[in-house]
C-alpha positions as CSV (number, residue, x, y, z in Angstrom):
1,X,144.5,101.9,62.5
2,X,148.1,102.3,62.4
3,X,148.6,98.8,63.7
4,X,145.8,97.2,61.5
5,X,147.5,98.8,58.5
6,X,151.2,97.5,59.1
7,X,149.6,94.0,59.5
8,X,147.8,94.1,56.1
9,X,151.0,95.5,54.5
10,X,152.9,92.7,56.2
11,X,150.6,89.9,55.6
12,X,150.4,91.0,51.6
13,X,154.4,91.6,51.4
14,X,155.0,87.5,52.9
15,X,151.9,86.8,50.1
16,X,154.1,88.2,47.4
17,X,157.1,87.1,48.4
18,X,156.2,83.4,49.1
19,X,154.1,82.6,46.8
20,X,155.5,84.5,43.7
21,X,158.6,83.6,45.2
22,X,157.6,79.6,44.5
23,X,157.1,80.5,41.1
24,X,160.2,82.5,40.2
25,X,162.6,80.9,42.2
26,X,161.3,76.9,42.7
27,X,159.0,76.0,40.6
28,X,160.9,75.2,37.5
29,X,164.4,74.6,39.1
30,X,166.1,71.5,37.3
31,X,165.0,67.9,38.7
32,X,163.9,69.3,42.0
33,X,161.2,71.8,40.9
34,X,158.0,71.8,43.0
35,X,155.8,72.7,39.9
36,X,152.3,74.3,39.8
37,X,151.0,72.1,42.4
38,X,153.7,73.2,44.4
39,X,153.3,77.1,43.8
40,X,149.7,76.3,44.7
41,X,150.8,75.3,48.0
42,X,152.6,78.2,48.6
43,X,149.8,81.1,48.3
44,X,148.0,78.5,49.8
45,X,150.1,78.3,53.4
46,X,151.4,82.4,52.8
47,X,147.6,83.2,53.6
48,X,146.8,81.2,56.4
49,X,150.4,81.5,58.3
50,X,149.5,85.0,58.0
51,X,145.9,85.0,58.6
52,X,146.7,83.1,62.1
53,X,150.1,85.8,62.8
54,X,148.0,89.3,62.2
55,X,144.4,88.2,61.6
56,X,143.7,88.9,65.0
57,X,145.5,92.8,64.4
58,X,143.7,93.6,60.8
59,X,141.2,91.0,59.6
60,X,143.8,89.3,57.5
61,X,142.7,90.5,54.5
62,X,145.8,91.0,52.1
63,X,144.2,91.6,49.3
64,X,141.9,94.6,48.1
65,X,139.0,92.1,46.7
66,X,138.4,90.7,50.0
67,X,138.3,93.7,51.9
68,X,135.4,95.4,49.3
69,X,133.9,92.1,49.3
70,X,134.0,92.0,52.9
71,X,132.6,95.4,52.9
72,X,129.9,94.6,51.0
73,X,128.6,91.9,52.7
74,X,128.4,94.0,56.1
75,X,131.2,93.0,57.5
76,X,134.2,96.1,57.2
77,X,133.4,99.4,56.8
78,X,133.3,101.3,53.5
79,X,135.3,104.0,54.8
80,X,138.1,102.1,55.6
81,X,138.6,100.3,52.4
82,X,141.2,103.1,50.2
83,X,143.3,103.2,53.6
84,X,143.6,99.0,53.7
85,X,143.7,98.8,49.6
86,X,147.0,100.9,49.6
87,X,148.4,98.9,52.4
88,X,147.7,96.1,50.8
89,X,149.1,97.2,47.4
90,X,152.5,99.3,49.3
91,X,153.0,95.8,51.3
92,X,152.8,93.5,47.8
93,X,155.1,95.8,46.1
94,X,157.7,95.3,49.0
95,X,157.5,91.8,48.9
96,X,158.3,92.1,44.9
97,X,161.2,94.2,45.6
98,X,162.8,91.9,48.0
99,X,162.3,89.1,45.5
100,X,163.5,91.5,42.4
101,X,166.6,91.3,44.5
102,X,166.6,87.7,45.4
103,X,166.2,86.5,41.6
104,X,168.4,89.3,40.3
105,X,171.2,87.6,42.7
106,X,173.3,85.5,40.2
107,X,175.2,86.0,37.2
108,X,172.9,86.0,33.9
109,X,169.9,86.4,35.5
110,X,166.5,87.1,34.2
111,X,163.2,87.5,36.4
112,X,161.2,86.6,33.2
113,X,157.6,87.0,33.6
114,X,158.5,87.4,37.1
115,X,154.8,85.6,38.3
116,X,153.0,88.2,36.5
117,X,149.3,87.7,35.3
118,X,148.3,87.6,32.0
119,X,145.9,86.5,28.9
120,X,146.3,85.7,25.6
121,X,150.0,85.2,24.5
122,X,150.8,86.2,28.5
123,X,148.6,83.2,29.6
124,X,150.7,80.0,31.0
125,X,148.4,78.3,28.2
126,X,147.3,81.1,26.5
127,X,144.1,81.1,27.2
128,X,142.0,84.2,26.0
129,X,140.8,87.4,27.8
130,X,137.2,86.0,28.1
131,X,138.4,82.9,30.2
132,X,140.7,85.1,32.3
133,X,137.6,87.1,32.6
134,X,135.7,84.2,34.2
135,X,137.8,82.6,36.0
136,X,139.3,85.3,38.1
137,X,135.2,86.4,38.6
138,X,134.1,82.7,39.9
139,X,137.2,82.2,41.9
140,X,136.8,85.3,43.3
141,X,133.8,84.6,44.5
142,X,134.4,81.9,45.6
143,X,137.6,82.7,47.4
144,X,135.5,85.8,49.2
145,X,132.4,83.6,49.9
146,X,134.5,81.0,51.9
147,X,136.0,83.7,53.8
148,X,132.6,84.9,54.6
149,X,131.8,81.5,55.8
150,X,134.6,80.2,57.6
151,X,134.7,83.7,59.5
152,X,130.9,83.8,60.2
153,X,130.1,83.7,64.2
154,X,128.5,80.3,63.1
155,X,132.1,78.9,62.3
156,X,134.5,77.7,64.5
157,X,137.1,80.1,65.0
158,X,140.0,78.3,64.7
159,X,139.6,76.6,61.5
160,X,139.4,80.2,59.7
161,X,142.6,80.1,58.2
162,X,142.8,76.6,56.8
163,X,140.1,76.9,55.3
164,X,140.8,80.4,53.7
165,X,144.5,78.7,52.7
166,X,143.2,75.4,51.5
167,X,141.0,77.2,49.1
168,X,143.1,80.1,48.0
169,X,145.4,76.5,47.3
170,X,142.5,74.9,45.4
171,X,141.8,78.2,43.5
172,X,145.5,77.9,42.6
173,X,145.7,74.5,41.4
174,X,142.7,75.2,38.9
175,X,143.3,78.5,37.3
176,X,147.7,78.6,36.8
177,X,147.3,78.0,33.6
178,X,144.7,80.1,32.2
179,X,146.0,83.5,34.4
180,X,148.9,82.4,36.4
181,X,145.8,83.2,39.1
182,X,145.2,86.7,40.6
183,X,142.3,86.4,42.7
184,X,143.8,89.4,44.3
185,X,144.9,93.0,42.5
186,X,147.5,93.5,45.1
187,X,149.1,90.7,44.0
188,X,148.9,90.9,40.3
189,X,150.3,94.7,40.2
190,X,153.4,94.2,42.7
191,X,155.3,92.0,39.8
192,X,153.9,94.1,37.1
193,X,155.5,97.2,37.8
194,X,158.8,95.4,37.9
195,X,158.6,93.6,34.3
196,X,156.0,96.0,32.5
197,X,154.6,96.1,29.0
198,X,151.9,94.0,28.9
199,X,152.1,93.2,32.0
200,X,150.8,96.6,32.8
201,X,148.5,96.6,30.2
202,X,146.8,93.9,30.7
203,X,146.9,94.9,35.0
204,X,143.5,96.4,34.1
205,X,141.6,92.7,33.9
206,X,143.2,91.9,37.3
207,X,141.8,94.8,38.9
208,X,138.5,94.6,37.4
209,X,137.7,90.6,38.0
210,X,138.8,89.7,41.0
211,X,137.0,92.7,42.4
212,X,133.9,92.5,40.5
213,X,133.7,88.3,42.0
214,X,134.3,90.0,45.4
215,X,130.9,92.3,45.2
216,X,129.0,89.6,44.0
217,X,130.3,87.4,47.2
218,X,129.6,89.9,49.7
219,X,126.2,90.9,48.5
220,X,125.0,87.3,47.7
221,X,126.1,86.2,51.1
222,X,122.9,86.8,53.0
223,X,120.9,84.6,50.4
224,X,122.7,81.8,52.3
225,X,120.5,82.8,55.0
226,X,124.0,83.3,57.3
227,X,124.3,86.4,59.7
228,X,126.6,87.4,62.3
């Protein structure tokens, strides 16, 4: 357990850390900025270089939606979900600190938003809390139901993690600018806790969705008529 733990920390500390990382540090640099299709990319390849370096040690999880939706479509058990969700939340607030550090490097400096998730006046185009609500449940969803499909024993093996990166990519490239996309609690609280205000109170939403869209994936799975 020890071992799976440390790999679900790791694999959610490079998720922070590269793809917020894209956002604070590259996406809007001047001329040479790699934008939000470039940010997209990023989550994108942080989950499937990870999913092929420890998915073998821990599932590859790296984030707590994933892991109850996985749990509740039979495939982890329920009684190892707290011990991976705190990894997985410990390991996304390390990968925030390291970048705190990074972006606090230079004279002047100001993380901003810092890649935070938000709604309202905190959306990238302020988009209200009912389409945050819907868009982090459906991607979720999504997001969990393509990992259930492209790990299935049914599914070639070796093409689990780009298909679980392209789509956390895709997922990325739709919703930016309603939520600055969550899709993944770990993820959304790790910046939080280093800008705060409404970031923190509106952490709540980002908790809540992502999770719900996660249950609905792993119990809806068998209507696809898919076991292992």
């Amino acid at each position: 357990m020890a071992n799976r733990l440390y790999a679900e920390f790791l694999g959610t500390a490079w998720l922070v850390l590269g793809g917020c990382g894209s956002a604070v540090l590259a996406a809007a640099f001047p001329q040479l900025g790699i934008g939000f299709a470039g940010v997209a990319l990023a989550f994108g390849l942080t989950v499937l270089t990870m999913v092929y370096a420890v998915g073998g040690v821990s599932g590859g999880h790296f984030n707590p939606a994933v892991t109850v939706g996985l749990a509740a479509g039979g495939r982890f058990p329920w009684s190892e979900v707290i011990q991976y969700v705190i990894a997985q939340v410990l390991g996304g607030i390390a990968g925030a600190a390291i970048l705190y550090v990074v972006a606090t490097g230079k004279a002047g400096a100001d993380i901003g938003g810092f890649a935070t998730n938000g709604y309202g006046d905190h959306s990238p185009g302020k988009y209200g809390m009912t389409a945050a609500l819907v868009i982090e449940i459906v991607l979720s969803f999504g997001f969990v139901t393509v990992i259930l499909g492209a790990t299935d024993k049914k599914a070639h093996p070796a093409m689990a993690g780009l298909a679980i990166g392209l789509c956390l990519t895709l997922i990325h490239l739709i919703s930016i600018p309603v939520t600055n996309t969550s899709v993944n609690p770990a993820r959304s609280t790790a910046p939080a806790l280093f800008v705060g205000g409404a970031a923190i109170s509106q952490l709540w939403l980002f908790w809540v969705a992502p999770i719900v869209g996660g249950l609905i994936a792993g119990f809806a799975y068998g209507l696809l008529g898919r076991k292992d």
